[in-house]
C-alpha positions in Angstrom: 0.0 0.0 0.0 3.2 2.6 0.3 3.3 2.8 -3.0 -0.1 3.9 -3.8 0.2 6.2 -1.0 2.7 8.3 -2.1 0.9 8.5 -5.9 -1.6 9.2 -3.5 0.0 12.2 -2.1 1.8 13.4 -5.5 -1.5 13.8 -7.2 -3.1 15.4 -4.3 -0.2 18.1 -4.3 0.0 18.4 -7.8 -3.9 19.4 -8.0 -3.6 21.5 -5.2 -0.5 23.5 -7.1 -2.5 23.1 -9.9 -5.4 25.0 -8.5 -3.2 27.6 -6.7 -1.9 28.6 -10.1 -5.2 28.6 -11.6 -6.5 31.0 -8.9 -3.2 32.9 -9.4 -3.8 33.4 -13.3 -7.6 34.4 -12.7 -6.5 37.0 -10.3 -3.9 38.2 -12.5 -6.9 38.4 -15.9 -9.1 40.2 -13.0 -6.3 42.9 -12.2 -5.7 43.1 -16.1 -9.1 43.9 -16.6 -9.5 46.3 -14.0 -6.3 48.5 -15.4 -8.1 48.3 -18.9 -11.0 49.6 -17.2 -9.2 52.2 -15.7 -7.3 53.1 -18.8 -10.4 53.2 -20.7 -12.3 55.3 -18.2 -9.2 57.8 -18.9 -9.0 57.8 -22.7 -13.0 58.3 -22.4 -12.6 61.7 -20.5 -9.8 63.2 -21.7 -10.4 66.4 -23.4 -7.0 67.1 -24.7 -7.6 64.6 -27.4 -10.0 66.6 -29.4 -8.7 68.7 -32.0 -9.1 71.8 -30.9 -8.4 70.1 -27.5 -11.6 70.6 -25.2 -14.1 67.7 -26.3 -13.6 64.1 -24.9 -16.1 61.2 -25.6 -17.8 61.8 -22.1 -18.9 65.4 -23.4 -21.5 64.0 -25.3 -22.3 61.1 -23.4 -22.2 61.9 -19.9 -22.6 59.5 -16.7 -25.0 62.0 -15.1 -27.9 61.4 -18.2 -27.3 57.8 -18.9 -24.4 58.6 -21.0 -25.9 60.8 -23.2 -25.6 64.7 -24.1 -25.3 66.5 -21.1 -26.7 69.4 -21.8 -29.5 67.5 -23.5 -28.9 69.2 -27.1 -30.5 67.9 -30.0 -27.0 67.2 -31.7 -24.1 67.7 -29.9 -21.4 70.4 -31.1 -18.2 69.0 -32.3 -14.7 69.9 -31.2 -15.1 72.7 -33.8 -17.2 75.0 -32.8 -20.3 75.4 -34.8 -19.8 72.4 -36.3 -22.8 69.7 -35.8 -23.0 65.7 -36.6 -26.6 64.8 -38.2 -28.1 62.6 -35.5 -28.8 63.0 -31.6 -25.9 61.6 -29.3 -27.4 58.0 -28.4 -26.9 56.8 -24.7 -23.8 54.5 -24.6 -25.1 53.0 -21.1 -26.1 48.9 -22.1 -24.8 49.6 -25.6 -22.4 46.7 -25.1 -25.3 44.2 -24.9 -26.2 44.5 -28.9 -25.1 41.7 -30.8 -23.7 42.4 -34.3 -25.8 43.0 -37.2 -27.5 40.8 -38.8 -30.9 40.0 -41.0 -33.5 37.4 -38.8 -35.4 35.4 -41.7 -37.7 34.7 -39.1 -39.1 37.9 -38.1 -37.9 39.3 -41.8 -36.2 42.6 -39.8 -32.4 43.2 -39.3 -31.0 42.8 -35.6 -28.0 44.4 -33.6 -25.0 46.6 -34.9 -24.5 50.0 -33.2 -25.0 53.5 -33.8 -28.7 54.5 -34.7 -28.0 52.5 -38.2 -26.3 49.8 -37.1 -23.1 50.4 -39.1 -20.5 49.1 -36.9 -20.5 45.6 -34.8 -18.6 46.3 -32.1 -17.9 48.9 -29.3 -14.2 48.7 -30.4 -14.9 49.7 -34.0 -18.2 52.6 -32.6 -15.1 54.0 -30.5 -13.2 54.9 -33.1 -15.6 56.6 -35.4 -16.2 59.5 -33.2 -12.4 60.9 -33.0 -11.8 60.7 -36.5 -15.2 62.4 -37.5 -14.6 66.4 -38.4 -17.6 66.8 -37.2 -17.2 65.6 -33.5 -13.5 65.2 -32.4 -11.5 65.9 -35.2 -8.4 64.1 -35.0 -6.9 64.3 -38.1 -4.7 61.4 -38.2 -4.0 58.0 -36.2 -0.6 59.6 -35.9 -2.3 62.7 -33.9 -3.9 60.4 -31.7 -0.7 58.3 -30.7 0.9 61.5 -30.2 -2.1 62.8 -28.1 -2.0 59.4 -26.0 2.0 59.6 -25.8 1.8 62.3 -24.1 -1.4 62.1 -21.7 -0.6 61.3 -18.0 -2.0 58.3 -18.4 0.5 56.9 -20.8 2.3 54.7 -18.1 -0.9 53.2 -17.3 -1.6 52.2 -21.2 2.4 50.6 -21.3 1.2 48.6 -18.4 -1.7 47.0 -20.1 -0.7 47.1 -23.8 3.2 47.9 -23.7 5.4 50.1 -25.7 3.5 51.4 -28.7 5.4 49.9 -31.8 3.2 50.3 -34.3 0.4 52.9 -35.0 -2.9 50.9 -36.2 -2.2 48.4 -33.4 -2.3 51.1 -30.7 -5.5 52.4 -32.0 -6.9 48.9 -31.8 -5.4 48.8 -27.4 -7.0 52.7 -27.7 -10.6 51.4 -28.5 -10.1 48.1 -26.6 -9.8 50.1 -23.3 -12.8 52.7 -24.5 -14.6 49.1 -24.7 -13.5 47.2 -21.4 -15.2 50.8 -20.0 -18.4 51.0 -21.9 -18.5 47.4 -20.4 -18.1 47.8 -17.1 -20.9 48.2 -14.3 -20.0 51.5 -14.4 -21.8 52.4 -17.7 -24.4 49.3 -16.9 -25.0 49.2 -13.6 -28.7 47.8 -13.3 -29.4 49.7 -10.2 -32.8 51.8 -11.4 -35.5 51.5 -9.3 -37.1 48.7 -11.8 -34.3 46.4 -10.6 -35.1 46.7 -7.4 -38.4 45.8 -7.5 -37.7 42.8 -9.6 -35.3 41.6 -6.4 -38.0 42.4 -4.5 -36.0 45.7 -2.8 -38.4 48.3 -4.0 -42.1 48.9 -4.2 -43.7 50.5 -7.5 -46.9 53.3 -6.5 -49.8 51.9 -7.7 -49.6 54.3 -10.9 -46.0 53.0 -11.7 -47.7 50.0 -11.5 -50.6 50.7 -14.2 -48.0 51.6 -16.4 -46.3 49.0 -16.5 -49.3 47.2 -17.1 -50.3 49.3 -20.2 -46.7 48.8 -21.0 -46.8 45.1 -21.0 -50.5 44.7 -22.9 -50.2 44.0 -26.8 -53.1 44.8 -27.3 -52.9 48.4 -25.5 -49.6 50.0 -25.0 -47.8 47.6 -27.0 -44.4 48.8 -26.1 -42.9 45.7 -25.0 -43.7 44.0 -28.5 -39.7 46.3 -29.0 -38.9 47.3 -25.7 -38.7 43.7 -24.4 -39.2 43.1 -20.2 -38.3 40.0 -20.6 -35.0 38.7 -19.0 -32.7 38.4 -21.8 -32.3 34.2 -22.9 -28.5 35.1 -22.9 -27.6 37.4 -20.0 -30.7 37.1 -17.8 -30.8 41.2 -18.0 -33.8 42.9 -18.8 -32.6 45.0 -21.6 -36.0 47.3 -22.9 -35.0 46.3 -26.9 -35.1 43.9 -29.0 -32.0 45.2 -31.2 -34.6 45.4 -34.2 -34.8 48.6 -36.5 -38.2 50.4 -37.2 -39.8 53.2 -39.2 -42.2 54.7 -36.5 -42.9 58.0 -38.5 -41.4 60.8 -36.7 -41.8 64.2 -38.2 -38.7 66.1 -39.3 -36.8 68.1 -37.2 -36.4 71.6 -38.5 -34.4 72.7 -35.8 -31.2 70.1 -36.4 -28.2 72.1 -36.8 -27.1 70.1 -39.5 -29.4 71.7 -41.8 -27.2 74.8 -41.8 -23.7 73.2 -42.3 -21.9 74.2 -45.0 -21.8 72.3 -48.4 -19.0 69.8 -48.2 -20.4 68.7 -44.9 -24.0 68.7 -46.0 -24.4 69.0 -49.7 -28.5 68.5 -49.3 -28.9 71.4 -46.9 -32.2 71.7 -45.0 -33.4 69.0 -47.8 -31.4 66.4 -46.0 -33.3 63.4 -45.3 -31.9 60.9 -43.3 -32.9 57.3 -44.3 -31.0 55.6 -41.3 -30.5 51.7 -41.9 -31.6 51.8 -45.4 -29.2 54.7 -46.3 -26.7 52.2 -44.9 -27.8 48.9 -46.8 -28.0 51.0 -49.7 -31.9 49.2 -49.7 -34.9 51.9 -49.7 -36.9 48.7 -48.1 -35.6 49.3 -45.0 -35.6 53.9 -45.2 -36.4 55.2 -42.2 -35.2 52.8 -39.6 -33.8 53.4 -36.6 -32.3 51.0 -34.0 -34.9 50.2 -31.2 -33.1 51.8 -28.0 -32.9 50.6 -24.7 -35.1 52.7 -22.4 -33.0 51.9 -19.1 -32.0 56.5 -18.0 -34.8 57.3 -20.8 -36.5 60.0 -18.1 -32.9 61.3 -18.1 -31.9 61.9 -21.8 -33.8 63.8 -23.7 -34.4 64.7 -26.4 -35.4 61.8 -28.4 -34.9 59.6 -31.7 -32.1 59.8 -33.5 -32.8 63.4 -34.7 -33.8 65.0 -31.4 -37.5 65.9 -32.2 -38.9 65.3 -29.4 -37.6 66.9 -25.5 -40.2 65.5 -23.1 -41.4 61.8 -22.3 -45.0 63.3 -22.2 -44.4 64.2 -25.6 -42.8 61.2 -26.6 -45.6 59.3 -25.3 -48.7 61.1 -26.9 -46.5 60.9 -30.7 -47.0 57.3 -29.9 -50.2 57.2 -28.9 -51.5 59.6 -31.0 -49.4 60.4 -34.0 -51.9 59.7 -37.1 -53.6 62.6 -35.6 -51.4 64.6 -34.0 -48.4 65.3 -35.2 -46.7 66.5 -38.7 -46.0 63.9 -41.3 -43.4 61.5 -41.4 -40.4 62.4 -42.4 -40.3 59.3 -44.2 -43.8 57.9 -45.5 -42.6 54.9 -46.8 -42.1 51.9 -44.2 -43.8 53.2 -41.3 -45.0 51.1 -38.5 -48.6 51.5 -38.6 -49.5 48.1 -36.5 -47.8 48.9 -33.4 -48.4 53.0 -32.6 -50.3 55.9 -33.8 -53.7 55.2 -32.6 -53.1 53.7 -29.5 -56.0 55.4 -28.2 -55.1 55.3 -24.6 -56.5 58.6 -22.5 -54.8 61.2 -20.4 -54.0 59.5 -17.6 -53.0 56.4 -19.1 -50.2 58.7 -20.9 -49.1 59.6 -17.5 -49.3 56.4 -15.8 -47.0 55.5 -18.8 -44.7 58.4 -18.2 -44.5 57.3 -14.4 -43.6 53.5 -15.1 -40.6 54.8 -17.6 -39.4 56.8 -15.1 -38.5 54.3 -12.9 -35.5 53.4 -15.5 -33.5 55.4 -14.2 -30.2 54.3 -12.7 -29.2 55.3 -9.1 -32.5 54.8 -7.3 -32.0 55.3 -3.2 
C-alpha cells in the first residue's frame, strides 16, 4: 500500500498547485481587466484629445444622463465649434449588450450593430468613429492620436496594459479596446434603477408606476414591450428594454437640427437632408427610415429623443405614440412606417401619464 500512497499524495499536491496557479492566473486576468477599465475610463474623459483640444467622448455622453448629451442638445457640437453631426448623441449606457448586425429570416427585420444605423459591430470599432469624424472630435490622423495618448498622463498606465506602442494601427486597436473594457463595465451598466429593485423584491412601484407597466406590457394596448422587451434576456438574464430590431415609426422632421445649416461639403442637401437611417446604410430603400430600437433603461434622463432630437419631453414622446396619425406632422419618411404597433393607441390622459410614471422608474441610481 506505500506505493499507492505516495501517488496518493503526489497527485493530491499536484492538484492542489494546480489549483493555486489557476487562482493565481484568474487573479492576474481580473487585475488586467481592472487597469483596462481604468485606462479606458481615462481615454473616455480626456479632453485634450479633441482637435481643438476641449471635447472628450464623455462630453457627449455623460454618466450623469445615462451617458448621453449632457446638456440635453438635439445634436451635440463638435470639437469645432459650430460644427454639428446629423443625428442626436445616443446613450452609450447597455450599448455593449447589442449583438452584431444581422438580418432574422424569421421575423424578416435586421438585428443588432450599433449607432442609430447599425453600421459598426462592435464597441471597439463605434469608439473609433467618433475621433476621426470632423464633425465631433477631429483628430486628423491616427498619428495625432498616438501623439495625443504619448503624451497624456495616463500613458504609463496604457504601457502597463498594452506595452510600448510599436506600431500605430495596433495602438489604436489597445485605444478602443480600453474605451470598450469601459463602456462594459458596471460602471456604464449598472442595473441599479429603481425597476431592478423591484424585480429583487428591494423596491415597491406606486400603484400608478404599477398601471404603467401594465399598459406597457399589454399588446393589445400600449404595445411597447412588442420592441422594448421586459423580458430577462435568454443570454444574459438582464432585462434589456429592446429587442436590437430597426423600425420606421414616423417621426416628423426636425427643422431645428443644426445640420441643416452646415456648410456644403459637410452637408451637400442642406435643409433637404433626409436621413434614411438603416436603409441609407444597406443602400436598400426597403428598410428607409429605420432606426435601431433603444434601450429605455435612464430614458427619463436623456432627452431629447430619436435619432434626430424631435422630441424633449417623455409626455411628448408618449402622446406621438399614442396619437401620431392625428397629431403630429408627417413623417419624415412615408414609406415603411410602422402602422400596427403606434399611432392610434387610443389610450387617455391618464394612461399617458401612468406611462410616463412607469418609464421613469429606469433610471439608474434609485436610493
Amino acid at each position: 500500500m506505500a506505493p499507492f500512497k505516495r501517488t496518493q499524495c503526489l497527485f493530491v499536491f499536484i492538484s492542489l498547485i494546480t489549483l493555486l496557479s489557476c487562482k493565481k492566473d484568474k487573479n492576474l486576468v481580473v487585475v488586467e481587466q481592472n487597469d483596462k477599465i481604468k485606462l479606458g475610463k481615462r481615454i473616455f474623459f480626456d479632453k485634450g484629445l479633441s482637435n481643438p483640444i476641449g471635447q472628450s467622448c464623455s462630453s457627449c455622453h455623460s454618466p450623469e444622463t445615462g451617458f448621453s448629451d449632457l446638456n440635453h442638445n438635439i445634436i451635440s457640437e463638435g470639437a469645432v465649434d459650430g460644427l454639428y453631426g446629423n443625428r442626436n448623441a445616443p446613450n452609450v449606457s447597455y450599448a455593449m449588450f447589442s449583438m452584431p448586425l444581422h438580418f432574422d429570416y424569421e421575423d424578416s427585420t435586421y438585428v443588432g450593430g450599433f449607432f442609430h444605423d447599425g453600421r459598426v459591430n462592435s464597441l471597439q470599432e463605434q469608439a473609433t468613429k467618433p475621433l476621426f469624424n470632423p464633425l465631433e472630435m477631429n483628430i486628423e490622423s491616427v498619428s495625432m492620436l498616438i501623439s495625443k495618448v504619448r503624451s497624456a498622463d495616463y500613458f504609463s498606465l496604457y504601457k502597463e496594459v498594452y506595452g510600448e506602442i510599436t506600431d500605430e494601427d495596433k495602438a489604436l486597436k489597445n485605444i478602443a479596446d480600453a474605451i470598450a473594457a469601459y463602456e462594459q463595465s458596471s460602471e456604464v451598466n449598472p442595473f441599479t434603477s429603481k425597476f431592478d429593485y423591484y424585480l429583487k423584491g428591494q423596491a415597491s412601484l406606486t400603484a400608478q408606476e404599477l398601471r404603467g407597466m401594465k399598459i406597457f406590457t399589454d399588446t393589445l394596448k400600449g404595445k411597447c414591450a412588442n420592441c422594448h422587451i421586459i423580458e430577462p434576456d435568454e443570454e444574459t438574464g438582464k432585462v434589456l428594454f429592446t429587442d436590437f430590431t430597426y423600425d420606421n415609426i414616423g417621426l416628423p422632421k426636425n427643422t431645428n437640427n443644426p445640420y441643416y445649416t452646415m456648410a456644403p461639403n459637410y452637408n451637400p442637401m442642406g435643409a433637404s437632408y433626409i436621413d434614411y437611417g438603416l436603409g441609407a446604410f444597406l443602400n436598400n430603400s426597403s428598410f428607409n427610415g429605420q432606426f435601431k430600437v433603444p434601450s429605455l433603461r435612464n430614458v427619463a434622463i436623456s432627452a431629447p429623443y430619436f435619432h434626430n432630437g424631435v422630441f424633449n419631453t417623455l409626455e411628448e414622446t408618449v402622446r406621438f405614440y399614442n396619437s401620431r396619425d392625428s397629431l403630429f406632422p408627417n413623417p419624415e419618411v412615408p414609406a415603411n412606417v410602422n402602422r400596427e404597433e403606434l399611432g392610434k393607441l387610443k389610450l387617455s390622459a391618464q394612461e399617458e401619464k401612468d406611462l410616463v410614471a412607469f418609464l421613469k422608474t429606469l433610471t439608474d441610481g434609485y436610493k
